[in-house]
C-alpha positions in Angstrom: 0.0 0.0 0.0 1.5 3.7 -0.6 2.8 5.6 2.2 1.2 8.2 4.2 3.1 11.5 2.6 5.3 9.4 0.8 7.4 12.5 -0.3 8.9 12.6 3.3 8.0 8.6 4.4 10.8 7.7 6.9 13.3 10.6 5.9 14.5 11.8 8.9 17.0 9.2 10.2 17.2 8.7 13.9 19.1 5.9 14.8 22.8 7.2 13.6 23.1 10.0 16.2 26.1 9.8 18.6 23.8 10.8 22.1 20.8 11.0 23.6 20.0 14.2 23.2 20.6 14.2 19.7 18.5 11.0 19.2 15.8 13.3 21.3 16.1 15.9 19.0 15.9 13.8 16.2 12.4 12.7 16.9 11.2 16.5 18.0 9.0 18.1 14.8 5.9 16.3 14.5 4.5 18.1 17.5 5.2 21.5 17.0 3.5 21.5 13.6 0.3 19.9 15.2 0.7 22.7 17.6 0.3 25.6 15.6 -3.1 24.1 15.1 -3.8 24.3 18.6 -3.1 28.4 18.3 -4.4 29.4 14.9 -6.7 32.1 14.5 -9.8 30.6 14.9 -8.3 30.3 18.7 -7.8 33.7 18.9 -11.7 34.1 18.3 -12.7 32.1 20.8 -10.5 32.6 22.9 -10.8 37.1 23.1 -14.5 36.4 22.9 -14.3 34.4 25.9 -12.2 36.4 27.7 -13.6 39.8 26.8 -17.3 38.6 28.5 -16.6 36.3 31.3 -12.8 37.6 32.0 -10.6 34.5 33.3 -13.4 32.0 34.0 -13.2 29.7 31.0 -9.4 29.6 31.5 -10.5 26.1 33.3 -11.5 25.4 29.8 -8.0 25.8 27.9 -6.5 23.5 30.8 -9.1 20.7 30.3 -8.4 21.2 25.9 -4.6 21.2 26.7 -5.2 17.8 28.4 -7.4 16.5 26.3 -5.4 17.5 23.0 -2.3 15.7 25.1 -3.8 12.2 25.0 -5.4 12.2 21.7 -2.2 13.4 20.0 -0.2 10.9 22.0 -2.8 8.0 21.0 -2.8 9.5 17.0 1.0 9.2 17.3 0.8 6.3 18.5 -0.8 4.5 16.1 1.0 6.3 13.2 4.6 4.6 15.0 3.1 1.2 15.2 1.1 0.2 12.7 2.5 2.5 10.2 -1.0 3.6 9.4 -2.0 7.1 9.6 -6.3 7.8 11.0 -7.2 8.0 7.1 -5.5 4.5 6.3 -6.7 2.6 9.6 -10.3 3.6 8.9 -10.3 2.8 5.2 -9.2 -0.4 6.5 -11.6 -1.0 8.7 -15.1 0.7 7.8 -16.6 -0.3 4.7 -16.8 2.6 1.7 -19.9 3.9 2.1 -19.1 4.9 5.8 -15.7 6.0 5.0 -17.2 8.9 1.9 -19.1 9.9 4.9 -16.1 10.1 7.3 -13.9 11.4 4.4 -16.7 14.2 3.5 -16.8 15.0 7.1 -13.0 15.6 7.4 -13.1 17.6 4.5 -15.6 20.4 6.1 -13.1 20.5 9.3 -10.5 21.3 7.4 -12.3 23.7 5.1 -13.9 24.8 8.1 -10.1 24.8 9.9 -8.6 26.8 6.7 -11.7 29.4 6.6 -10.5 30.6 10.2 -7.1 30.8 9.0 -7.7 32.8 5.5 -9.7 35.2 7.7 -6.5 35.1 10.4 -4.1 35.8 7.6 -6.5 38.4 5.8 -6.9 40.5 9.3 -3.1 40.3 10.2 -2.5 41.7 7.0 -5.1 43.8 6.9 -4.4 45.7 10.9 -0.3 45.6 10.0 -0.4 47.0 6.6 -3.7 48.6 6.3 -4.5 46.3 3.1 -8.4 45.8 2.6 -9.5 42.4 4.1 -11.3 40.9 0.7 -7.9 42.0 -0.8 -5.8 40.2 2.3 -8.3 37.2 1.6 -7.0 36.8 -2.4 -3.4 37.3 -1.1 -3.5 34.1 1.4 -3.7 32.1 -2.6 -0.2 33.1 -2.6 0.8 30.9 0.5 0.6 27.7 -1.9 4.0 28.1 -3.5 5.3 28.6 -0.3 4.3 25.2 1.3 5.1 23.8 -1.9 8.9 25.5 -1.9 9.2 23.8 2.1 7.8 20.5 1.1 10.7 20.0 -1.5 13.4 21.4 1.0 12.3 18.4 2.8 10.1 18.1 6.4 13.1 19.1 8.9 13.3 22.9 7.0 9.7 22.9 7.3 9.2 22.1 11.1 12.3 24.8 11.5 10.0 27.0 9.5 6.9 26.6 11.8 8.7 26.6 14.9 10.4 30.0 14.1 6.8 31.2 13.5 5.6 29.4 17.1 8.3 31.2 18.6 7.4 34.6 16.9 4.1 33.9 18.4 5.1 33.1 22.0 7.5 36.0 22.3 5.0 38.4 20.8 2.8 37.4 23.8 5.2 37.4 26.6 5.2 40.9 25.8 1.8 41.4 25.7 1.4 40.2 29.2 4.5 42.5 30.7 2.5 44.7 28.9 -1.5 43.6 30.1 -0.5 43.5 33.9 -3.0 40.5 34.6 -4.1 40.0 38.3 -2.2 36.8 39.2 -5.1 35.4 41.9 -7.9 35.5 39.2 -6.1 33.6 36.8 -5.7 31.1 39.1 -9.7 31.1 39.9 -10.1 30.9 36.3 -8.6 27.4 36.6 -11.8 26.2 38.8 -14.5 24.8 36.7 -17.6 27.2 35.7 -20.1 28.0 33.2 -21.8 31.0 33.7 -24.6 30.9 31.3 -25.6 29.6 27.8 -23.4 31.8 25.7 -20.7 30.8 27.7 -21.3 27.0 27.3 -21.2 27.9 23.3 -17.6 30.0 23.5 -16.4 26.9 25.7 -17.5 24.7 22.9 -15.9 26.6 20.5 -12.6 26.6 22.6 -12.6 22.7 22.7 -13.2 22.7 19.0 -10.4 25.2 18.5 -8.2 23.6 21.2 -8.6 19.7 19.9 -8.7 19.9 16.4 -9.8 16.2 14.4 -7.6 17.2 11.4 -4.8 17.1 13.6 -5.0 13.3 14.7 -4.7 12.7 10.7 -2.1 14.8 10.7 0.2 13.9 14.0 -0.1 9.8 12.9 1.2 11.2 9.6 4.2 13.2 10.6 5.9 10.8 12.9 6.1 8.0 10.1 8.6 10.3 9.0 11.6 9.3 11.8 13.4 6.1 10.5 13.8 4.0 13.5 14.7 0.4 14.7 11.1 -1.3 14.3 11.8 -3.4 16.8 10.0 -3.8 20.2 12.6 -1.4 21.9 13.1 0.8 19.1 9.4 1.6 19.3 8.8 2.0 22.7 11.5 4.4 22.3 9.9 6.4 19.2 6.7 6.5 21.4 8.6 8.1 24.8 10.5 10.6 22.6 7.5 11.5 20.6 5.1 12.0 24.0 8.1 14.2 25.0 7.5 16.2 22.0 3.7 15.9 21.9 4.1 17.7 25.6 6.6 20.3 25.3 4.6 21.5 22.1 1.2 21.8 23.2 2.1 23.4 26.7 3.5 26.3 24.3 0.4 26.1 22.8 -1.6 26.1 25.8 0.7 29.1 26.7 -0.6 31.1 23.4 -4.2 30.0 23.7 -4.4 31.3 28.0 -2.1 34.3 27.1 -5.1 35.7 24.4 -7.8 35.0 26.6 -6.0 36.7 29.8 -4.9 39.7 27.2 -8.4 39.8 26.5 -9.9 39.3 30.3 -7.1 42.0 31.6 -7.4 44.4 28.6 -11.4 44.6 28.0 -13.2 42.9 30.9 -11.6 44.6 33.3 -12.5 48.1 32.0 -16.3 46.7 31.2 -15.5 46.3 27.8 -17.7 42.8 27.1 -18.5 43.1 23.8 -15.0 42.5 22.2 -15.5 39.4 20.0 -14.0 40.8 16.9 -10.0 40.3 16.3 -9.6 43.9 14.6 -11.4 45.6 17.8 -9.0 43.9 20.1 -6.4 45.2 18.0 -7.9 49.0 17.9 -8.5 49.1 21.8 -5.6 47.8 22.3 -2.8 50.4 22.3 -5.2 52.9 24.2 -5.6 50.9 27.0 -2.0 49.6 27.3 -0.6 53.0 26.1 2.4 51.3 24.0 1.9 51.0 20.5 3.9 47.8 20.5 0.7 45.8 22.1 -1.2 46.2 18.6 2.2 45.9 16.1 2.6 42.6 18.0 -0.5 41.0 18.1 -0.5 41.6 14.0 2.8 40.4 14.1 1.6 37.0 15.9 -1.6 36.9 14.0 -0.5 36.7 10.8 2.7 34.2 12.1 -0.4 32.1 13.6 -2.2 32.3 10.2 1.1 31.1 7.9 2.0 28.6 10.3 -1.3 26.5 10.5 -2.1 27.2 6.9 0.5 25.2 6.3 -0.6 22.2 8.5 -4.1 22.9 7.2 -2.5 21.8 3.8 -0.9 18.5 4.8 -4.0 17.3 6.6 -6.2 17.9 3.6 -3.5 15.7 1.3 -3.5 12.9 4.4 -7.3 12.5 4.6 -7.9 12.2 0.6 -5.0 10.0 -0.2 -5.5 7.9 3.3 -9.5 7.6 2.5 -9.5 7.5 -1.2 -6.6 6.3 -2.4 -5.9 9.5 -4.6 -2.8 11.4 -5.0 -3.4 14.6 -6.4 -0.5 17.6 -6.8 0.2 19.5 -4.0 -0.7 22.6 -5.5 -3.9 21.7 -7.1 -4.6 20.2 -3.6 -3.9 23.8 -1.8 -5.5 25.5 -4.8 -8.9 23.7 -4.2 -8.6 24.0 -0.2 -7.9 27.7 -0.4 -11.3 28.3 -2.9 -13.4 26.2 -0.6 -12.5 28.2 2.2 -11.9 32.0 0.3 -15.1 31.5 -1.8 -17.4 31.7 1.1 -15.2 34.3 3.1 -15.3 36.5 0.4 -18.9 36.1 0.2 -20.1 36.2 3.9 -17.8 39.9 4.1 -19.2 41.4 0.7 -22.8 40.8 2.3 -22.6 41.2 5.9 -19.5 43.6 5.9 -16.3 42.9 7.6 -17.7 43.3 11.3 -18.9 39.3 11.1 -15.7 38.6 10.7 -15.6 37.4 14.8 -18.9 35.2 14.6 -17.6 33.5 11.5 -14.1 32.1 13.4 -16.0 31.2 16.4 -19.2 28.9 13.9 -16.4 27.5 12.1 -14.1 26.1 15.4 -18.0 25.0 16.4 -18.4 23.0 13.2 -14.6 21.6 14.1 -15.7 20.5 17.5 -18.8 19.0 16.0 -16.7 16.7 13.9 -14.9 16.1 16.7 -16.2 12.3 17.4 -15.9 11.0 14.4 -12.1 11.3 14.7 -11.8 10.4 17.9 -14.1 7.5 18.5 -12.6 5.3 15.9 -8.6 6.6 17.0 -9.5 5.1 20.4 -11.3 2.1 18.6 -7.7 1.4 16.8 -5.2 2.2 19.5 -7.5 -0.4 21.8 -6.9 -3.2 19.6 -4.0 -5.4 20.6 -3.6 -7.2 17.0 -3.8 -4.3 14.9 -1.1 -2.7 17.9 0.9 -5.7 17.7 1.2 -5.5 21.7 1.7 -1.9 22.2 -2.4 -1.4 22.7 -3.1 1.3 25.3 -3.9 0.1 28.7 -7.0 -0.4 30.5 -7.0 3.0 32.4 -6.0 4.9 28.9 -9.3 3.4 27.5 -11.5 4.4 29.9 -9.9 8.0 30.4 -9.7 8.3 26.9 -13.6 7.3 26.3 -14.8 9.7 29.1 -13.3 12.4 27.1 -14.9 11.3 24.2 -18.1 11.4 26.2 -17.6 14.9 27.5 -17.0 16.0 23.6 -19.6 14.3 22.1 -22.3 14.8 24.4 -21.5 19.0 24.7 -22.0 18.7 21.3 -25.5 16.8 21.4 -26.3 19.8 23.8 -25.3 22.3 21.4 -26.9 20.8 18.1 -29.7 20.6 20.0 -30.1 24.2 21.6 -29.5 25.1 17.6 -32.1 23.1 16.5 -34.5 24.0 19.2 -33.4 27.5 18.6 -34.3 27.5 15.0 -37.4 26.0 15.2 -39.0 28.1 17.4 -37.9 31.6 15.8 -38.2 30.0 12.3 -40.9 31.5 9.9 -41.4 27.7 8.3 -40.4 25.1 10.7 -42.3 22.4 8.5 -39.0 22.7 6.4 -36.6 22.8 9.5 -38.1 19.7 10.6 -38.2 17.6 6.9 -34.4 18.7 6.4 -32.1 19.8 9.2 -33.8 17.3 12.1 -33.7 14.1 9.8 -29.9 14.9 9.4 -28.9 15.4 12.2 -30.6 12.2 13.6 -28.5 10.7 10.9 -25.5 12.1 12.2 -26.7 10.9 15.7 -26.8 7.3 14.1 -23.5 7.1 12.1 -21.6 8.5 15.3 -23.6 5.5 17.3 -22.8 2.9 14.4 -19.2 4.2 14.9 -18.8 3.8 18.6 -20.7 0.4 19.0 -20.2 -1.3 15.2 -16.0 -2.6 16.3 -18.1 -4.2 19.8 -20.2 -6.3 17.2 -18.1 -7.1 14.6 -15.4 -8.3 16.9 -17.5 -10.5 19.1 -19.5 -11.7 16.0 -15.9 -12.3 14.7 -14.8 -13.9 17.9 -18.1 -16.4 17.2 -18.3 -17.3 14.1 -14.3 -17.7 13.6 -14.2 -20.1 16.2 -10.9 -22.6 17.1 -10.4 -24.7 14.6 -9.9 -27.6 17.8 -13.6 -27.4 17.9 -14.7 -29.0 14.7 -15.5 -32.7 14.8 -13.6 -34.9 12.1 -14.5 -37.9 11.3 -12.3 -39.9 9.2 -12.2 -43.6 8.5 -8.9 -44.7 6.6 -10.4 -47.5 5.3 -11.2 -47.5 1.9 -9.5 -46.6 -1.5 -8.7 -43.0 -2.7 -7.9 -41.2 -6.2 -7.3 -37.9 -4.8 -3.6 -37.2 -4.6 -3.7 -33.0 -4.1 -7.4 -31.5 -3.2 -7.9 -28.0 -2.9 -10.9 -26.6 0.7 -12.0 -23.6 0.4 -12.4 -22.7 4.5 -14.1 -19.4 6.1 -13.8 -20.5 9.2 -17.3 -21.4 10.5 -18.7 -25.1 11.0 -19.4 -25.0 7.9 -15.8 -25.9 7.6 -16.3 -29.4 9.3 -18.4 -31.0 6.5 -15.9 -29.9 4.0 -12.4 -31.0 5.8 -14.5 -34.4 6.4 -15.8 -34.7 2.7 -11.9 -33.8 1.5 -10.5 -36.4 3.3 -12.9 -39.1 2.2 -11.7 -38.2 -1.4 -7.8 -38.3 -0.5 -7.4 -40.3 2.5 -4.0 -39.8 4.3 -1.8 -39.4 1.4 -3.3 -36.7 -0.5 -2.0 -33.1 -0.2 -4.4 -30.9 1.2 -4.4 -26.8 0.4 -6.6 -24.8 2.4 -7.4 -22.0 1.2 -9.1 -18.6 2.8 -9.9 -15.3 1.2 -10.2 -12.2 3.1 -13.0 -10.0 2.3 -12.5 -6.6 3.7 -12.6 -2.9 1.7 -8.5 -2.5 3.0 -7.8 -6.2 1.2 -9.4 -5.5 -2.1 -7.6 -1.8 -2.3 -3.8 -3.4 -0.8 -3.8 -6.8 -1.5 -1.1 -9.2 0.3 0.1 -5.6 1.8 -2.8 -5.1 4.4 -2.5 -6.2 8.0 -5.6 -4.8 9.3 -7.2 -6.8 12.0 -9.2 -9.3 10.4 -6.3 -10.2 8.2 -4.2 -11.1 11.0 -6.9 -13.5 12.9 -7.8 -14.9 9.8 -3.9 -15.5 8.9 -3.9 -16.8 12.7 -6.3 -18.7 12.4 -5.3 -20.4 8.9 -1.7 -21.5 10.5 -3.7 -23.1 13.8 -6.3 -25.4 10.9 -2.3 -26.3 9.3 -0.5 -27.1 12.5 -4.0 -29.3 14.2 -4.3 -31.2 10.7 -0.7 -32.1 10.7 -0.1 -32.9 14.2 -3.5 -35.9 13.0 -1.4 -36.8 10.2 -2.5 -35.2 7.0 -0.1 -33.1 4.9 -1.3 -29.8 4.4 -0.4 -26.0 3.3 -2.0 -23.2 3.0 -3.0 -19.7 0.7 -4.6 -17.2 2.3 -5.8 -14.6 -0.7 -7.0 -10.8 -0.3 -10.2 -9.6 -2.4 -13.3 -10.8 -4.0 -13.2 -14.7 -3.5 -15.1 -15.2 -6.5 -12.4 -13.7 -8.2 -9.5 -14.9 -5.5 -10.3 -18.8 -6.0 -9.6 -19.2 -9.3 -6.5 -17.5 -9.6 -5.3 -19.5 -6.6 -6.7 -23.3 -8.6 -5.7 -22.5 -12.3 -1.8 -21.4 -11.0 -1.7 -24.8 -9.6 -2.2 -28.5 -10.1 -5.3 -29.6 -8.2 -7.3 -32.8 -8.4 -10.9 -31.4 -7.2 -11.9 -28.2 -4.8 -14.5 -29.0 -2.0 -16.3 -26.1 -0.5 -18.4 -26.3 2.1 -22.0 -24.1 2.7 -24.4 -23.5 5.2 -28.0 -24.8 4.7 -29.8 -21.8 2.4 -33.5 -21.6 1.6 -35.1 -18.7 -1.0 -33.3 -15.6 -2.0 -30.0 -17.3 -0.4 -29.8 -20.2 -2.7 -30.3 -18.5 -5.9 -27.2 -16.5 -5.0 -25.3 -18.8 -3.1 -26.0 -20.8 -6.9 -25.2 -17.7 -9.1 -22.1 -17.5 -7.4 -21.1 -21.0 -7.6 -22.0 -21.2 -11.5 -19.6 -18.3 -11.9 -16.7 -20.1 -9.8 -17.6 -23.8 -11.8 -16.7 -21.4 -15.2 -13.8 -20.2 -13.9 -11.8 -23.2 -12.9 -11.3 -26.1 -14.9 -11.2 -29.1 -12.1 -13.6 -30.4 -10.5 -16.1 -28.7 -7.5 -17.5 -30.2 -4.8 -20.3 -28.3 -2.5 -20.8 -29.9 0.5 -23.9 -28.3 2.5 -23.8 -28.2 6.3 -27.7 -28.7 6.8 -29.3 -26.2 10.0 
């Protein structure tokens, strides 16, 4: 299967360094360009609205992102280092197509959602620093594409030296700020207590979360750290996954830094002097050097705003070409790629300012880090699902108390955001002029939602303890052999799926052949990520079923009978006979299930298609209920 940005795939070596700290150093990158997500302007939105009407009360807020963002970039890393699979990958190798379009097309609107905030970021910085009209600053932020593309071709390390210059502009920028904002040390501390003072506030602290933990940044972070070459060996990853949770922290702390640092500029500057109303980026800017009385406070926050912009945009960019190759399977230029994100998110910018003016600027940051936090599950429900699962982690599955700690944030997200949806919905209906049409469009789909985000969390339960039933040892089947008796048989082919059907058929085989045939058993796996990869995928079905193919070889030799095995990947009715015409078979048995109806006249369609396409002999034995 191709590589997740293959471009970069495994090009930063990490095991030739003469120290520690070198090695350390080595693996540091990843994080710091999944941070600048955590401070792009969209943050800045939330984070002066919040501070500007309920001062340093939803600082709590930033802490409890922080954390959260902590754990789900660890796990996202995570599962990037050991399976080699990026989010995108793991869940087109899991979920079949339909659901991952869905998951695909809802990635897509977080990260058009993700690059609107950060066109409109951009366009202000420009717009506050060099007194450039913002639709004109919005057409400029096109021009960003050659630059990602001139970084990308200098190779991942100058580009993670790139963004963490730009991080670092950002953090200095607000150190001053503060020396500057004089906040009072003993209510940033309160802030830090848990509160939510009214409905509004529960929206901005919504909007936080969605601007804090960001779901294009798990595709992104299980991405980036394929790029370290290490020793793939058991020590040589739990050493990638120390160093990169090393990273993961130092980088969002700095992040966390940014993110309080706008909210206290905001809760010192404007809610202090009763100044509530301050939601909009450029006011912030304007009030700014009056009530600091330095005109560096304004210069700087430009300065930072527009670093903040460049930096994530950037990201933004890679996350977009991660989610389409790693759910479609399509490589597309980079440029046409950035082209088509920056329309998608310029187009309706450009029309929201023309109508509304530029004032709306503020409310349209904060509805588009909502519609990121809405997405929010359907990231982080299946990440959780994949890092849980100790075949597809090979052994380095998270641990019992990660699990739970990591669904009850899951929980918190998902169900602030039922609350939300459905204080919108409510909302609508009751000032709409025609809720007849509210409820015949926007409920049914969001009860939709409601049920792919279900089918999501419960659908791995069910398919691995259906899994677990029907692909049962093989030292429960019952054979019954008599070697009595003459055979003709010398090298049968069984197909096996490992049910019970698969005791009528090893039974029937060896009635042909006897104890000196050869026997070839042969399994084909069925799932979306084996008929894309072929022989490459080692999702988790492909590994039980290979498991489970060796245990039917090694209890059939141990009775006696000389066996092998091929174990194919795709549509079987295609798989079979590719597997009998390459070789020299006598007959192939296949055993069934009793079928009545509807089920026989497929179950026969598909076994007239197989009889054409194979020119031996076939045997259906049918396991009666």
């Amino acid at each position: 299967m191709s590589k997740s940005l293959e471009e970069v795939h495994q090009s930063v070596h990490t095991q030739d360094k003469s120290t520690i700290f070198r090695r350390i150093i080595a693996f540091f990158g990843p994080a710091y360009l999944v941070s600048v997500g955590y401070m792009d302007p969209g943050n800045w939105a939330t984070d002066i609205a919040g501070g500007s009407q309920f001062g340093y009360s939803l600082l709590w807020v930033l802490l409890m992102s922080n954390l959260m963002a902590l754990l789900l970039q660890s796990l996202s890393a995570r599962l990037g280092i050991v399976t080699q699979r990026d989010l995108a990958q793991a869940s087109r190798e899991t979920y079949s197509r339909p659901i991952n379009y869905i998951l695909y097309f809802l990635a897509e609107i977080a990260i058009a959602a993700c690059d609107l905030a950060e066109v409109l970021g951009m366009a202000i910085g420009i717009n506050l620093l060099f007194n450039i009209p913002l639709i004109e600053g919005v057409l400029i932020t096109v021009l960003d594409t050659f630059l990602l593309l001139f970084l990308i071709n200098k190779g991942i390390r100058k580009m993670e030296a790139f963004i963490i210059v730009l991080v670092a502009i950002i953090g200095f920028s607000f150190v001053f700020e503060m020396i500057f904002a004089q906040p009072e040390l003993d209510k940033v501390f309160y802030g830090l207590v848990p509160s939510i003072p009214n409905e509004t506030a529960l929206y901005i602290a919504i909007g936080i979360i969605g601007a804090t933990v960001m779901p294009h940044n798990l595709y992104l972070h299980s991405s980036l750290v394929q790029t370290r070459n290490f020793d793939r060996t058991p020590k040589g990853i739990k050493q990638a996954l120390k160093y990169n949770f090393l990273d993961s922290t130092i980088a969002l702390n700095l992040a966390f830094f940014v993110n309080a640092a706008i909210l206290i500029l905001a809760a010192a500057t404007f809610y202090r002097n009763g100044m509530f109303e301050v939601a909009e980026i450029q006011d912030a800017h304007r009030f700014l050097q009056p009530l600091l009385g330095t005109k560096w406070a304004p210069i700087l926050f430009a300065v930072a705003l527009i670093a903040a912009g460049q930096s994530s945009t950037v990201t933004g960019t890679l996350a977009g070409q991660i989610v389409m190759e790693g759910y479609l399977n399509l490589r597309i230029q980079p440029w046409v790629r950035r082209i088509l994100t920056r329309l998608i998110a310029i187009v309706p910018a450009v029309i929201v300012i023309l109508i509304y003016g530029e004032s709306v600027t503020g409310k349209l940051l904060i509805l588009s880090q909502v519609i990121l936090s809405l997405q929010l599950g359907f990231a982080i429900i299946p990440l959780i699902h994949f890092v849980s699962d100790k075949v597809k982690m090979k052994g380095f599955h998270i641990s019992r108390t990660t699990q739970i700690t990591a669904w009850i944030i899951a929980t918190i997200i998902v169900s602030l955001n039922a609350k939300l949806v459905y204080n919108e919905i409510n909302g609508w209906l009751e000032t709409s002029e025609n809720p007849i049409l509210l409820w015949l469009t926007v409920v049914p789909l969001a009860l939709f939602f409601l049920g792919l985000l279900l089918y999501i969390i419960f659908n791995p339960f069910i398919a691995k303890a259906k899994h677990d039933i029907e692909n049962h040892s093989p030292h429960h089947l019952k054979l019954q052999f008599s070697k009595s008796g003459s055979y003709d048989k010398k090298n049968i082919a069984v197909s096996v799926d490992f049910s019970t059907a698969d005791e009528v058929a090893l039974n029937s085989a060896f009635e042909l052949g006897g104890m000196d045939a050869e026997y070839t058993l042969i399994h084909v796996v069925e799932t979306v990520g084996a008929m894309v990869y072929g022989e490459d995928i080692d999702d988790h079905e492909t590994l039980i079923d290979r498991r489970l193919l060796k245990e039917y070889e090694e209890m059939l030799s141990q009775k006696g009978f000389r066996v092998k095995t091929e174990l194919g990947f795709g549509e079987p009715i295609k798989i079979i006979p590719e597997i009998i015409n390459a070789e020299n078979f006598d007959t192939l048995v296949m055993g069934t299930h009793g079928h009545t109806g509807l089920k026989d006249l497929i179950f026969g369609t598909t076994v007239d298609k197989l009889r054409h396409k194979i020119s031996i002999p076939l045997l259906i034995v049918k396991k009666e209920k």
